[in-house]
MARBA-259270 format. One line per 10 residues: number of its first residue (from 1); their letters; for each residue x, y, z of C-alpha. Coordinates in steps of 0.05 Angstrom, whole numbers, padded with zeros to 5 digits. Layout:
! residues N
NUM> A> X:Y:Z | ...
***
This chain:
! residues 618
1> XXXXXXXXXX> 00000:00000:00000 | 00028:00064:-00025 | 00037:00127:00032 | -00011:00186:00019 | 00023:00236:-00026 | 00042:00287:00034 | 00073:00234:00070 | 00117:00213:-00002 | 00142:00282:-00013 | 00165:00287:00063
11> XXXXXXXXXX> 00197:00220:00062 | 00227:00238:-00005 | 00252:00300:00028 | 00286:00264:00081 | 00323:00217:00022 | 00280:00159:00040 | 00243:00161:-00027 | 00271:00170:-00095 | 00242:00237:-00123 | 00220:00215:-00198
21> XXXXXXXXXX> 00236:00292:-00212 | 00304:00273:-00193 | 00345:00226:-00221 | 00391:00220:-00169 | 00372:00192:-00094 | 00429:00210:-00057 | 00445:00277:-00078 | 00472:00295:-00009 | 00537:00255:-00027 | 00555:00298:-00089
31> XXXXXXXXXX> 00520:00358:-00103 | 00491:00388:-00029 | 00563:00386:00006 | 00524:00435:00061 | 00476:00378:00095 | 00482:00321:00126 | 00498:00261:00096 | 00448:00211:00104 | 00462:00152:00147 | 00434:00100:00097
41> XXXXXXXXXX> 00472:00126:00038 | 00545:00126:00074 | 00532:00061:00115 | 00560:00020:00055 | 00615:00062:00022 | 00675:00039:00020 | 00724:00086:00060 | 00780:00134:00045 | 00779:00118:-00034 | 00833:00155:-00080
51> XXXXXXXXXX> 00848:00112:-00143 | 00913:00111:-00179 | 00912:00132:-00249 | 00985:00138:-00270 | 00978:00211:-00275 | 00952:00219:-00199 | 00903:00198:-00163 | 00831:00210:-00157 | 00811:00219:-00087 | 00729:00212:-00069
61> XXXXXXXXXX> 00720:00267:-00017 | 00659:00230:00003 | 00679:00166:00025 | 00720:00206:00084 | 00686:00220:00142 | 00727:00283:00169 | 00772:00339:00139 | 00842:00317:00175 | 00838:00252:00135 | 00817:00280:00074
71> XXXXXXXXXX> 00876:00333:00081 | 00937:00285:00098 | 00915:00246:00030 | 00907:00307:-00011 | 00972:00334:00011 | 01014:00271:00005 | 01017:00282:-00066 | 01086:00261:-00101 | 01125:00301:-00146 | 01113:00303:-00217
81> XXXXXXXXXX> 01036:00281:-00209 | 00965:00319:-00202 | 00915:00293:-00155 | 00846:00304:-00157 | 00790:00311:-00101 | 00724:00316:-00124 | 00653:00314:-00081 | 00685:00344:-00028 | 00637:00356:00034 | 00644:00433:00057
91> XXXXXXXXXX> 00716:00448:00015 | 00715:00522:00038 | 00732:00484:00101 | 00777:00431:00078 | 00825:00487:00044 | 00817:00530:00115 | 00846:00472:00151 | 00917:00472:00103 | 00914:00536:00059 | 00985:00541:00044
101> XXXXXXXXXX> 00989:00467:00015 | 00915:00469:-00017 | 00861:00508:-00066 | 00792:00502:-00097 | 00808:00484:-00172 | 00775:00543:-00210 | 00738:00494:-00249 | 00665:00479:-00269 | 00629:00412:-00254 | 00577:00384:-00306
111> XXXXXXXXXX> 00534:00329:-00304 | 00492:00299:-00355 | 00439:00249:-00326 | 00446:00187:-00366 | 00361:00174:-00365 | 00366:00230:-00403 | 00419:00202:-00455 | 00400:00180:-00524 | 00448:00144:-00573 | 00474:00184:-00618
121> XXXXXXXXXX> 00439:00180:-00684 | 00492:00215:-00729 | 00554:00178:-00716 | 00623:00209:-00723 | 00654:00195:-00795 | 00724:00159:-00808 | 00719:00152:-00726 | 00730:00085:-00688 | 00719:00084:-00623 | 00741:00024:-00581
131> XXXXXXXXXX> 00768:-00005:-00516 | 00850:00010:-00492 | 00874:-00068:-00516 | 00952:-00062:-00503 | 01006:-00033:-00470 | 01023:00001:-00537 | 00950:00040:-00540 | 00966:00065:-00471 | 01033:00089:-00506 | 00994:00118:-00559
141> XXXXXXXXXX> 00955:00155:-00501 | 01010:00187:-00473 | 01033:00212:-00538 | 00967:00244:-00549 | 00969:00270:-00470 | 01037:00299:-00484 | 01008:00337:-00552 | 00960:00366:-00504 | 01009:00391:-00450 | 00977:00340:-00401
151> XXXXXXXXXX> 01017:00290:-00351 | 01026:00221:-00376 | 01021:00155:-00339 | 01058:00096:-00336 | 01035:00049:-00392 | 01034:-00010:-00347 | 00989:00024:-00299 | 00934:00044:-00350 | 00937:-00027:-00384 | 00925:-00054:-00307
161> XXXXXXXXXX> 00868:-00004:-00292 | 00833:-00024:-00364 | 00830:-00098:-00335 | 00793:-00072:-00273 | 00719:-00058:-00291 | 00727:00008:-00249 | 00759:00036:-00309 | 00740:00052:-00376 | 00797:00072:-00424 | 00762:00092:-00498
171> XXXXXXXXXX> 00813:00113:-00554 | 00788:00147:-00617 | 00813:00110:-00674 | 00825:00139:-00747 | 00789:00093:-00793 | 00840:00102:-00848 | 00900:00093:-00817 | 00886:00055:-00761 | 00926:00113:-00717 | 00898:00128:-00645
181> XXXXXXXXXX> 00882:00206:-00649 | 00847:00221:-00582 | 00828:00189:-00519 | 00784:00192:-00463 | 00774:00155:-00394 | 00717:00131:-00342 | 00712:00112:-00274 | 00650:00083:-00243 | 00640:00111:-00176 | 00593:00045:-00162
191> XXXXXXXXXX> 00647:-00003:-00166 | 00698:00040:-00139 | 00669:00059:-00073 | 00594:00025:-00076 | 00566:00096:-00092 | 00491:00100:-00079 | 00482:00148:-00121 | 00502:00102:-00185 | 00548:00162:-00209 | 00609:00159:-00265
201> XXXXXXXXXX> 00651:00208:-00285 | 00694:00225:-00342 | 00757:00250:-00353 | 00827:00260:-00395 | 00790:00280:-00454 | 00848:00292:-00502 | 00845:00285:-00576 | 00918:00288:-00619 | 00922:00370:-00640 | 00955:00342:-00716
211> XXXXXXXXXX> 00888:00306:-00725 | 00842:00337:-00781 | 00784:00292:-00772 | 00729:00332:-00741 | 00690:00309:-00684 | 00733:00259:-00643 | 00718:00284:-00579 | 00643:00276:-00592 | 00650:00211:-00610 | 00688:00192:-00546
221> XXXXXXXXXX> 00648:00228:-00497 | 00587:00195:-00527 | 00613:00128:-00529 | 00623:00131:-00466 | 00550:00157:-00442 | 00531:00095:-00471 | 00564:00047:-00437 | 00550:00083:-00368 | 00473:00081:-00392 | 00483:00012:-00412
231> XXXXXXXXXX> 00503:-00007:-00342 | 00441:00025:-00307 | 00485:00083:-00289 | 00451:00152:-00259 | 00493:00204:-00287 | 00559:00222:-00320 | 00603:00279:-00285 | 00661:00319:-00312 | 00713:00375:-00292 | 00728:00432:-00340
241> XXXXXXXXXX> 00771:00499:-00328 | 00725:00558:-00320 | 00751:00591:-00380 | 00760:00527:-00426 | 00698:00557:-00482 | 00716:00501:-00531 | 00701:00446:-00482 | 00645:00470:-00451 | 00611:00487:-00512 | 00615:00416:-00523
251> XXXXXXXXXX> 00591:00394:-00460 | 00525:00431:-00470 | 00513:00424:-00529 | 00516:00342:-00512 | 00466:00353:-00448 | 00507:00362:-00395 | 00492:00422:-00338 | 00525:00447:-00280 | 00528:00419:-00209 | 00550:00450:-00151
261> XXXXXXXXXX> 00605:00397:-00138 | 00675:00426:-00132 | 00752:00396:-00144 | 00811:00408:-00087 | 00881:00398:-00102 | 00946:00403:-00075 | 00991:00465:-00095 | 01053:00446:-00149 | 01089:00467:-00208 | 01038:00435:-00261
271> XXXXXXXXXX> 00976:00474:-00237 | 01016:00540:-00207 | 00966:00580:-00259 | 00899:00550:-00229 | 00917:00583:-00161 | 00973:00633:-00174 | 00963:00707:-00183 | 00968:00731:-00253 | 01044:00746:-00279 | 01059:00814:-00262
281> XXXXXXXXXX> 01060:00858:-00324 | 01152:00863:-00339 | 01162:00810:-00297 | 01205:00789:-00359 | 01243:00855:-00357 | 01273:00837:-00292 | 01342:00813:-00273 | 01359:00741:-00254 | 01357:00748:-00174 | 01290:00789:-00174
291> XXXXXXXXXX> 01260:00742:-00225 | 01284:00681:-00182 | 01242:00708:-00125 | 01180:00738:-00164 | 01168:00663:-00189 | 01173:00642:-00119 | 01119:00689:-00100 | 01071:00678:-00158 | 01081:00593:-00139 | 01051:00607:-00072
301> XXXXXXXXXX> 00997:00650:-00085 | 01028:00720:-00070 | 01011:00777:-00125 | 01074:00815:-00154 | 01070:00887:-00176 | 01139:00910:-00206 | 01149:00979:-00194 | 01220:00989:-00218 | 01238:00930:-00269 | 01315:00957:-00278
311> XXXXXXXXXX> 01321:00961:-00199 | 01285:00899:-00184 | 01241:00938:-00149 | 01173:00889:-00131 | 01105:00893:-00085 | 01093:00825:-00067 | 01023:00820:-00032 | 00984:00768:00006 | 00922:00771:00048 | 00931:00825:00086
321> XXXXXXXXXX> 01014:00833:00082 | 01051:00877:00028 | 01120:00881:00032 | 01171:00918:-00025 | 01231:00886:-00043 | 01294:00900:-00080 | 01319:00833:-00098 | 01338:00808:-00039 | 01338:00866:00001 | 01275:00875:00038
331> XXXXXXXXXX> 01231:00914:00081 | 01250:00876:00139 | 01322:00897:00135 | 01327:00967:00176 | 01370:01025:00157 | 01413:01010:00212 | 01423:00945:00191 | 01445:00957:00122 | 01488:01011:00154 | 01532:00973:00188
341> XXXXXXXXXX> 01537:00924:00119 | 01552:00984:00079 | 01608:01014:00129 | 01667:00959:00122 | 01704:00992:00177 | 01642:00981:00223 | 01627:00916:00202 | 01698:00887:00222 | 01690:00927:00286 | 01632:00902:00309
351> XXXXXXXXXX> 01652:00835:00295 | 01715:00835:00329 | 01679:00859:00396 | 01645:00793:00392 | 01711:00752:00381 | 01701:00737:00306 | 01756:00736:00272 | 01769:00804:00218 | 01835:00818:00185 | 01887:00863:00206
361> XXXXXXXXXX> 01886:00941:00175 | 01877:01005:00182 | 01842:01071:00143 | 01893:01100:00098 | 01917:01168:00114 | 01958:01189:00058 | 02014:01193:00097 | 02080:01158:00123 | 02021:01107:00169 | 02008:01072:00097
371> XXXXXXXXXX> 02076:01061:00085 | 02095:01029:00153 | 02034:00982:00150 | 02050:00956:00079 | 02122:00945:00110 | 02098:00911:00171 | 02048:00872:00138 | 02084:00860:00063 | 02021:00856:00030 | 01958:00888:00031
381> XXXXXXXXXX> 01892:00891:00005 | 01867:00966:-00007 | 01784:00980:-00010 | 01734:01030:-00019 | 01702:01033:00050 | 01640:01032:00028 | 01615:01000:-00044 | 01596:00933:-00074 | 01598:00879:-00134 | 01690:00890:-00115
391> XXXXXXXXXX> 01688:00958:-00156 | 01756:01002:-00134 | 01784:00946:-00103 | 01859:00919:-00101 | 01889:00855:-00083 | 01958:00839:-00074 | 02000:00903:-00066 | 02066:00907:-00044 | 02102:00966:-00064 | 02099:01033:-00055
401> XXXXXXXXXX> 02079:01053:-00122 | 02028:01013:-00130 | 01998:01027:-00058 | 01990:01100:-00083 | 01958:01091:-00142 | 01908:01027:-00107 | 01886:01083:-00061 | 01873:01132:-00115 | 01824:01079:-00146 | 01788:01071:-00085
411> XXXXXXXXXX> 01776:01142:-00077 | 01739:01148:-00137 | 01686:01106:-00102 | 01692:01126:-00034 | 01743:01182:00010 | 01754:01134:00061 | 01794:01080:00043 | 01817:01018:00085 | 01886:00979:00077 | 01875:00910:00107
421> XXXXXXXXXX> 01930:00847:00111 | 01924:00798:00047 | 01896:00744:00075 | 01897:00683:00023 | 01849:00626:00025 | 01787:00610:-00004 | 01729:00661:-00025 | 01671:00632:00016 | 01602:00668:00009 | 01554:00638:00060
431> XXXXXXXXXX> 01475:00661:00055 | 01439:00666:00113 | 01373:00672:00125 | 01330:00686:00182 | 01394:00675:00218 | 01403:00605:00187 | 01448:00588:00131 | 01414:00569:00070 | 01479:00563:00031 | 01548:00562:00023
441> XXXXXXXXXX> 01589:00569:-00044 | 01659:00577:-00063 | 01678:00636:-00106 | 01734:00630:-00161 | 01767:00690:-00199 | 01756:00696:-00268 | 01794:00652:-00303 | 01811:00634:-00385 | 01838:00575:-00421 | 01898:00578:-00474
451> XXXXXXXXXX> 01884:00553:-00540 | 01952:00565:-00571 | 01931:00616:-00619 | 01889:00662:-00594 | 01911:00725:-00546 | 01892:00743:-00471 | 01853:00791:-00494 | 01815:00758:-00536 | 01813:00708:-00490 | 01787:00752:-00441
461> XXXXXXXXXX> 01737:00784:-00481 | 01708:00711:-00508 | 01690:00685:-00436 | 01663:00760:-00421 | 01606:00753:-00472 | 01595:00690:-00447 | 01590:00707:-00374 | 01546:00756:-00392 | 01500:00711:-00438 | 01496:00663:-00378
471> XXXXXXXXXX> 01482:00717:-00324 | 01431:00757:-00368 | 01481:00811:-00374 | 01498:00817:-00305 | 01568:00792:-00306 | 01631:00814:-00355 | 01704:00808:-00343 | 01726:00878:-00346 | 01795:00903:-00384 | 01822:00944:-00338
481> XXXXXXXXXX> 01890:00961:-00303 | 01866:00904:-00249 | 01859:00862:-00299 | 01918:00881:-00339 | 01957:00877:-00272 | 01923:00806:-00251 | 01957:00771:-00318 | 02014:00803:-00312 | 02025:00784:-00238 | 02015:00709:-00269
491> XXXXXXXXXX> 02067:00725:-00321 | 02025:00745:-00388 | 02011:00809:-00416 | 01941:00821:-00448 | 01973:00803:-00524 | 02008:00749:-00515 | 01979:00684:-00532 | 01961:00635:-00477 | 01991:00558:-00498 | 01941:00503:-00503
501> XXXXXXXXXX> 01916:00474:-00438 | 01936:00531:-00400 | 01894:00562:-00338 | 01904:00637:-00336 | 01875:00676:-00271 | 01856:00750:-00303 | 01821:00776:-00237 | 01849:00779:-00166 | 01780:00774:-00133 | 01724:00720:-00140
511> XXXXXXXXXX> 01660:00776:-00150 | 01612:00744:-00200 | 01601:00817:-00235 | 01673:00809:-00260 | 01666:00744:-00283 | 01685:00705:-00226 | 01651:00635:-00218 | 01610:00610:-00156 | 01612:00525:-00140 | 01565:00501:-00087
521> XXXXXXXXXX> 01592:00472:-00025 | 01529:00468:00023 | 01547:00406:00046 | 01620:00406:00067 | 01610:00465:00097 | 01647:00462:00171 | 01589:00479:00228 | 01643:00528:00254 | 01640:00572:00204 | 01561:00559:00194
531> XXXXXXXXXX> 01561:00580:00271 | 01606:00642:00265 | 01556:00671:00194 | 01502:00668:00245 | 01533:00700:00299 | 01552:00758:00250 | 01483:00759:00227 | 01455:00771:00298 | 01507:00814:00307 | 01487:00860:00241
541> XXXXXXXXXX> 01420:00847:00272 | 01409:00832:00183 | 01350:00779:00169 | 01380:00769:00098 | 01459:00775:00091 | 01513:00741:00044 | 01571:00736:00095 | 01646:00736:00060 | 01706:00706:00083 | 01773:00678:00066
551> XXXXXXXXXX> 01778:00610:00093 | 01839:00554:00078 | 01787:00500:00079 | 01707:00501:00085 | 01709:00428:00114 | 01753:00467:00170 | 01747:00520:00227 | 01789:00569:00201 | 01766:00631:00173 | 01772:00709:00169
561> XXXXXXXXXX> 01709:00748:00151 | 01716:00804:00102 | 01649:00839:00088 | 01575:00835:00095 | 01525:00841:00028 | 01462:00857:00055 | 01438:00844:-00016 | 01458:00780:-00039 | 01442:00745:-00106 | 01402:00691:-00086
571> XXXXXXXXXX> 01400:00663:-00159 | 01475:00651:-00159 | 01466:00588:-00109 | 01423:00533:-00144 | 01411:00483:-00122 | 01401:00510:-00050 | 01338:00531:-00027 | 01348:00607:-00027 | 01291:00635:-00050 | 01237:00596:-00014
581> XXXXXXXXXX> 01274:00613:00051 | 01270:00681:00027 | 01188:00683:00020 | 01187:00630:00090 | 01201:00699:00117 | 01174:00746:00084 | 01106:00710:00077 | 01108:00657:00135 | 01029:00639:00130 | 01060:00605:00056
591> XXXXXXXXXX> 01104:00557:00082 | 01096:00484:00063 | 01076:00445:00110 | 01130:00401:00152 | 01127:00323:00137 | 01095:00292:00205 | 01055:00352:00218 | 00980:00347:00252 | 00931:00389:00218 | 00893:00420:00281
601> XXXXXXXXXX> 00968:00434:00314 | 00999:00464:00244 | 00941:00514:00241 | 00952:00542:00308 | 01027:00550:00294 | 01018:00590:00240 | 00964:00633:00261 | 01017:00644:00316 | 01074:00653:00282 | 01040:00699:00230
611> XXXXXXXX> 01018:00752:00282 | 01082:00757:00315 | 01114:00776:00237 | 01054:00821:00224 | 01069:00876:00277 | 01092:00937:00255 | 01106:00911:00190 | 01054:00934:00133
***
């Protein structure tokens, strides 16, 4: 005996009775994340569900029953892959809970209920469309996914899922030549996870871009409406970019309509532009180490407004935090700080009153003072005392003469100039950030190789073009009297030829703007001299500082510090982490979250952490 008809439409409301107006029963599970799911419709799925596709994996938001779950899964994504979280209950809230690590795909979700399907009456000419049969159609498939700028899949993996009746991999065949030219793929949510809504979805529509048979994708997407239908299948879902016309054109046109159902994923490199701001306009105008950091920014999220491209000059802005940065020089470092950088006689100074170790010198004084020091100490480096990138600078004197006219230089970039001891060594430039060292790198002089017929010079002026090809003009070997003197010092004048095989030194100093070379050496670096950058670095009171010294070894202890770059080229140390460090602190609320972390703890930490870097800083 059938219930009055008020008492069907308020059981039908409840979910109890399938509404004939509605094809699906359970639409609490995929399309009405905001109630309650139903007791009856999650008593039988299967739990925590992500299936591996080769490319990723697909990840059924609605076969979890919380949001920590679901957000350990999502964010345990591998390198290299794209996973995909679809029917996700409340994802507003699932994002909130790990918004550095995930996003809401800006994507559309349509459905096209399959009682609604008819087969299609006007079939696709010079089309086949048939079932994946081999490992070497699954190869064909990634050569069409690779056309189409998508991520491929192990062959072996999409040949295993086509034995499963889970999956449904449909290649487009051209009837001529027998050559796959597009591909598509379904999952039925039914045998996946025992769905009670008797849902499918679609997806890696792809069809080969040198194909000129109209078409294909029509065929596929149909084909595979009718084998859903032909199952007693409810409906057929699919994801689409927002702002894919082409696609969604088709879509409609074949019946399908928008649902309220939403995709999460993780943040990476392969969908940076679903959740990154847009490319700042002459972001391509900029130099190498404001570039490096720029892409950092736009990866996580954080807008970039270049207001100076020949400077370097950026905004970066996120949430409710804008900072200004001049490549690696930011906000965050004070006057003061970069004041005692700046001032090399106060850098070594202050240094020495905490027992680091400085060389020996004094400020020249144009009188007999010079002289007695370059006696006492037999050779000397002389300096601007203020300056960067080595301009004015002179290594290696030892005579009278040449003291004079090192001085001289230096004045031209700066009255005060210091005579310090030649200390010889290494060139070790160690970043640190946040008062931890990010990297370390040895710094070479610029050097050239003989080739038993060409000149220094030409030598000289060879590797110059190409130093500044590989720095983006940033770099050049300069032919100067320092360089003149460097080669002669070494035995060669600038026109004489330089035999086969042999290694000339042309520059006293290792500075990469005149061509000197930088070699990574993170991980032999001594934790003395890791300890000692950091204790300058508190002492400069500097959140961002390239620390220079001289040391005999960087496996050893020994070391004298020579300056302080409160701007250093972050680019230059590859593979190190410096730019991520660099946006850890300007933007802390964007760090990636630590492996072994708890969501519920992680969220409080930041929210910490952030307010304690937002005073006093916008």
């Amino acid at each position: 005996m059938k219930p009055p008809p008020s008492e069907r439409g308020k059981r039908a409301a409840r979910g109890h009775v399938r509404d004939a107006s509605k094809p699906s029963h359970g639409a609490n599970l995929s399309t009405r994340s905001w109630d309650v799911r139903p007791s009856h419709l999650t008593a039988d799925l299967i739990p925590e569900v992500a299936l591996e596709c080769g490319w990723g994996r697909l990840i059924f938001g609605q076969t979890f029953a919380g949001h920590e779950d679901l957000v350990k899964v999502v964010s345990g994504e591998t390198a290299g892959r794209r996973d995909i979280c679809l029917y996700v209950r409340e994802p507003h809230v699932l994002v909130a809970h790990a918004p550095q690590e995930l996003f809401i795909d800006p994507s559309h979700t349509y459905r096209k209920w399959l009682h609604q399907h008819r087969a299609d009456r006007d079939p696709v000419r010079g089309v086949v469309v048939r079932d994946l049969r081999s490992e070497s159609d699954a190869e064909a498939v990634n050569r069409i996914y690779t056309a189409a700028g998508m991520v491929v899949a192990p062959s072996e993996i999409m040949w295993a899922n086509q034995r499963t009746a889970t999956f449904t991999y449909l290649v487009a065949e051209d009837a001529d030549t027998g050559e796959i030219i597009g591909t598509v793929t379904g999952v039925d949510h039914r045998l996946a996870f025992n769905d009670p809504e008797d849902g499918t979805s679609l997806w890696c529509l792809a069809v080969d871009p040198q194909s000129a048979r109209p078409g294909i994708g029509r065929a596929l997407v149909a084909t595979l409406l009718d084998r859903f239908k032909g199952r007693g299948r409810a409906y057929l879902d699919l994801s689409v970019v927002h702002d894919n016309e082409p696609a969604i054109g088709l879509y409609e046109k074949l019946g399908f309509v928008r649902v309220p159902v939403f995709c999460v994923k993780r943040k990476n490199p392969i969908n940076e532009r679903l959740f990154s701001a847009a490319p700042a306009e002459r972001l391509d105008d900029l130099n190498p180490y404001a570039r490096l950091l720029a892409d950092e920014a736009l990866r996580r999220g954080i807008s970039v407004e270049v207001l100076d491209a020949e400077s370097g000059l950026l905004r970066l802005t996120h949430g409710g935090r804008s900072i200004q940065t001049r490549e690696s020089l930011s906000e965050l470092t004070t006057a003061v700080a970069m004041s005692k950088c700046d001032d090399k006689r106060l850098t070594h100074r202050l240094l020495a009153e905490e027992g680091l170790a400085v060389p020996r010198g004094a400020v020249a004084t144009a009188g007999p003072e010079d002289e007695e020091l370059l006696e006492e100490l037999g050779e000397i480096v002389v300096k601007p005392a203020r300056g960067e990138q080595g301009q004015g600078i002179t290594v290696g004197v030892t005579t009278v003469d040449e003291l004079r006219q090192a001085i001289e230089l230096a004045r031209t970039f700066c009255n005060v100039v210091l005579l310090e001891e030649c200390v010889t060594g290494k060139d070790l430039r160690i970043v640190v950030i946040d008062h931890q060292v990010v990297a370390a790198a040895v710094r070479r002089p610029a050097t050239v190789n003989g080739t038993g017929e060409h000149t220094v010079r030409e030598l000289i002026e060879s590797a110059s073009r190409r130093r500044g090809a590989a720095t983006g003009g940033e770099a050049a070997i300069p032919l100067d009297a320092v360089t003149e003197k460097a080669c002669l010092d070494n035995g060669y004048a600038l026109d004489d030829v330089l035999p086969k095989g042999e290694e000339l030194e042309v520059r006293r100093t290792a500075n990469l703007h005149t061509g000197g070379t930088i070699h990574d050496v993170t991980a032999q670096l001594h934790p003395a001299l890791a300890e000692a950058a950091v204790q300058a670095s508190r002492t400069l009171d500097i959140p961002v500082v390239g620390m220079d010294l001289l040391v005999p070894d960087v496996a050893g202890d020994e070391y004298v510090f020579i300056e302080a770059n409160e701007r250093p080229g972050l680019a230059n140390h590859e593979p190190q982490p410096t730019a991520e460090r660099f946006i850890d602190l300007l933007f802390p609320a964007t760090r990636p979250l630590p492996r072994g972390w708890e969501p519920g703890k992680v969220a409080t930490d930041h929210a910490a952490t952030t307010r304690d870097d937002d005073r006093g800083v916008d």
